[in-house]
N, C-alpha and C positions, 0 to 999 in steps of 0.2 A: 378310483370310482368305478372304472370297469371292473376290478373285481366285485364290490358290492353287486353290479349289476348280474353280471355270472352268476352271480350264488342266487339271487333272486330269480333267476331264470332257471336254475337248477331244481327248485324250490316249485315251480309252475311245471316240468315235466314230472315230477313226482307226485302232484299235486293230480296231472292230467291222466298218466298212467294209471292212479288208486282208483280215478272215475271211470274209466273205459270198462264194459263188459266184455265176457269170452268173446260172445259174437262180435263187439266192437273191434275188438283186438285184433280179430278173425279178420273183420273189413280194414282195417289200417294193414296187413300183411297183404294184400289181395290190391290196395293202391301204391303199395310199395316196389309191386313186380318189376315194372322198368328200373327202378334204380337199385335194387335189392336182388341177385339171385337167390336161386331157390335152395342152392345149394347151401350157401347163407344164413335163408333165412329158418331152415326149417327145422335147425335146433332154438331156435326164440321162442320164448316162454314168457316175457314182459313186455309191455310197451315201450321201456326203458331202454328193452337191448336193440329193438327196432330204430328209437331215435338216434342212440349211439353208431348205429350204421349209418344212418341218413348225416349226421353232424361230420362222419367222415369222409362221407361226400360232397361237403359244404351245402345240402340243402337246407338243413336244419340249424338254426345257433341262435345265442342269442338275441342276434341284429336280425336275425330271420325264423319269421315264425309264419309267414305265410302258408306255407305247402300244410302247417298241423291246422290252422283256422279253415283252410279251403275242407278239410277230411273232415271234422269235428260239426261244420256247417251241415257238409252233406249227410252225414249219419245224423243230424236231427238234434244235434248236441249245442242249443242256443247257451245254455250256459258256461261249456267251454269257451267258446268264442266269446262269450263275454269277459270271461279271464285272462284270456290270450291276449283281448283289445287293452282291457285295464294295463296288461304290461306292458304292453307297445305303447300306452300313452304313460307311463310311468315312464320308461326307458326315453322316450323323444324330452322329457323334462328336464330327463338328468343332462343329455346330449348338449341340450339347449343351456344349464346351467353352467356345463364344462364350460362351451365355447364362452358365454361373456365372464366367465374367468380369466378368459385369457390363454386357457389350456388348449389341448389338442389332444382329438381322437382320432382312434385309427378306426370305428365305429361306422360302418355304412349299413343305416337301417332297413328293414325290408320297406320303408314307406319313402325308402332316398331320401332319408332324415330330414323328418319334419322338423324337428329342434333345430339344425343346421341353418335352415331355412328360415327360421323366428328368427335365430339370435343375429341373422345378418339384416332382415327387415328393423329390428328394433336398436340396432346400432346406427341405423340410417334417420330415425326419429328421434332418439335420444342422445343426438350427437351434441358434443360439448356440454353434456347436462352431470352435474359432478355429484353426486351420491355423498353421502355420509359415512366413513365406515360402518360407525358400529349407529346402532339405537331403532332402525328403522322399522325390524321385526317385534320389538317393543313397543315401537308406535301404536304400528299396526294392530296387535292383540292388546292395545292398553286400556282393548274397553271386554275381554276377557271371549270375545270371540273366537270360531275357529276358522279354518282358514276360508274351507267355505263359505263362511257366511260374513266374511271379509270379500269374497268376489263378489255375490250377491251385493255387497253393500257401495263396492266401486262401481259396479258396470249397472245396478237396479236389473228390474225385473223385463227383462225385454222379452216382449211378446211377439218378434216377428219371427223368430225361429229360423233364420236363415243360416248360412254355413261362416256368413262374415257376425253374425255375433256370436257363434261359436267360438272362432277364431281369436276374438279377443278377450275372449274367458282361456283359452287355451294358451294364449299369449303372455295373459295375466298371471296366471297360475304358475307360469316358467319363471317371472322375472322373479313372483314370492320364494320357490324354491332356490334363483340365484341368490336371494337376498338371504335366505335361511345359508346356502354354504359360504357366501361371502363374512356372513359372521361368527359363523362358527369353525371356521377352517384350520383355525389353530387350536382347536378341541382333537382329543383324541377319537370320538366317536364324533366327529361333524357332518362326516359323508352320510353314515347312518340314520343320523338324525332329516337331515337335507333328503331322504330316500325316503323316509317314514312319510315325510310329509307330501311329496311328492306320489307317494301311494296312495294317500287320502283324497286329495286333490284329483288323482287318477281317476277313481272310485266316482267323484262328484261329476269331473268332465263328460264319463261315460253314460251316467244319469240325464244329464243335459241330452249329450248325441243323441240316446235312445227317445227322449222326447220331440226331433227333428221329425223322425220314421220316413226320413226320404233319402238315405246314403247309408254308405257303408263308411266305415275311418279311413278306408283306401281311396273313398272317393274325396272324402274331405283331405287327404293331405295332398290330392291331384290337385284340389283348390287353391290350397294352400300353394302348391309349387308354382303353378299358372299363375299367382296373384305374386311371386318372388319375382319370376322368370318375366314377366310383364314389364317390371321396374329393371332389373337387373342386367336385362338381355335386350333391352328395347334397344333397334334400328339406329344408329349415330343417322341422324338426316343428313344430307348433303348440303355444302354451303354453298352458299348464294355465289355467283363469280363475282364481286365487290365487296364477299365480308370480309377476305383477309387484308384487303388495303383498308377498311373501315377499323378493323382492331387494330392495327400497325399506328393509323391517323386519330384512333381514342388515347391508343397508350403514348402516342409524343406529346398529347396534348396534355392528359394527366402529366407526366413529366414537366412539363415548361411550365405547368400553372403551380406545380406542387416547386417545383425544384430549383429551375433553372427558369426563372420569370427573368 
């Protein structure tokens, strides 16, 4: 799956490179000075050969696109940053569909994996709840829908616009694409297919976002982490000085009524 994702990411810096003009190009070399010398950089002729420098210095990778959306922003370039976010919400689905595989990634996204963060919330809700292998994905489009308008048709048309009904359009949208690789996994092209759809879905999310017009995706997966980190990392309270003789004196008593009456 991380290959898929690589090549899809490789795919987006050529993509970004074709759109940059001289002068852009010009400014992306001129934000590059600290981590780039000059010495470096002053046979570069592509945007290409610029990122390949920055990739070798771990700024730039797959899992990390931030440093290209902060440049692409400030040069005025709304519509990279729209492509960049599309694949960062492509990329947190796939994340998210690895982990309730069961899988493992070595994958630490530039937004501290928002996927990460879902697939361990919705393993906390949908514990002991047992799935079907196969038929779900056919359910689901049994009425010849796409996946979009499969969200739309689970969560309705919520008009408050806040970052938690995003959340569970974003949340929804992971578990379709786990359910697309859980059923096709023994397909030779499953991941592909699980990737396709997840880029559709990407596409729709980012539509929603841009209808919030109050955050950025960074600030929505801080949300997201604060609303993990809340549940996850909350405070053990201290116990009372008489709870541990209180559980000791529940559980002799369950014993003797259950057991030993």
């Amino acid at each position: 799956m991380n290959q898929e994702l690589r090549q899809m990411y490789r795919f987006e810096i050529v993509e970004l490179s074709e759109h940059l003009t001289t002068e852009q190009f010009k400014k992306l070399l001129f934000c590059c000075k600290d981590e780039i010398p000059q010495s470096s950089s002053s046979g570069f002729s592509t945007t290409v050969e610029i990122i390949g420098c920055l990739e070798k210095k771990e700024i730039v990778s797959v899992d990390k696109v931030s440093f290209l959306k902060k440049f692409v922003d400030a040069i005025g370039r709304k519509d990279l940053v729209a492509r960049l976010t599309r694949f960062e919400i492509t990329r947190e689905l796939m994340i998210y569909a690895l982990n309730r595989q069961g899988l493992e990634t070595s994958m630490n996204s530039s937004t501290t994996s928002l996927g990460h963060h879902l697939a361990e919330m919705v393993d906390v809700v949908q514990d002991r709840v047992d799935l079907p292998e196969q038929g779900m994905i056919k359910s689901l489009l049994g009425s010849g829908q796409n996946f979009s308008n499969i969200l739309e048709g689970l969560l309705g048309s919520d008009t408050s616009k806040s970052w938690n009904s995003l959340a569970l359009r974003v949340a929804t949208a992971a578990e379709i694409v786990w359910l697309v690789i859980r059923e096709k996994q023994q397909q030779e092209n499953g991941i592909k297919k699980a990737l396709h759809v997840a880029k559709n879905l990407a596409s729709y999310l980012w539509s929603e976002m841009e209808k919030l017009k109050f955050g950025t995706w960074e600030e929505f997966c801080q949300f997201v982490r604060e609303r993990h980190n809340g549940y996850f990392c909350a405070p053990v309270p201290e116990l009372a000085p008489d709870f541990p003789r209180q559980l000791m004196l529940s559980f002799i008593g369950k014993m003797k009524d259950t057991f030993f009456y």
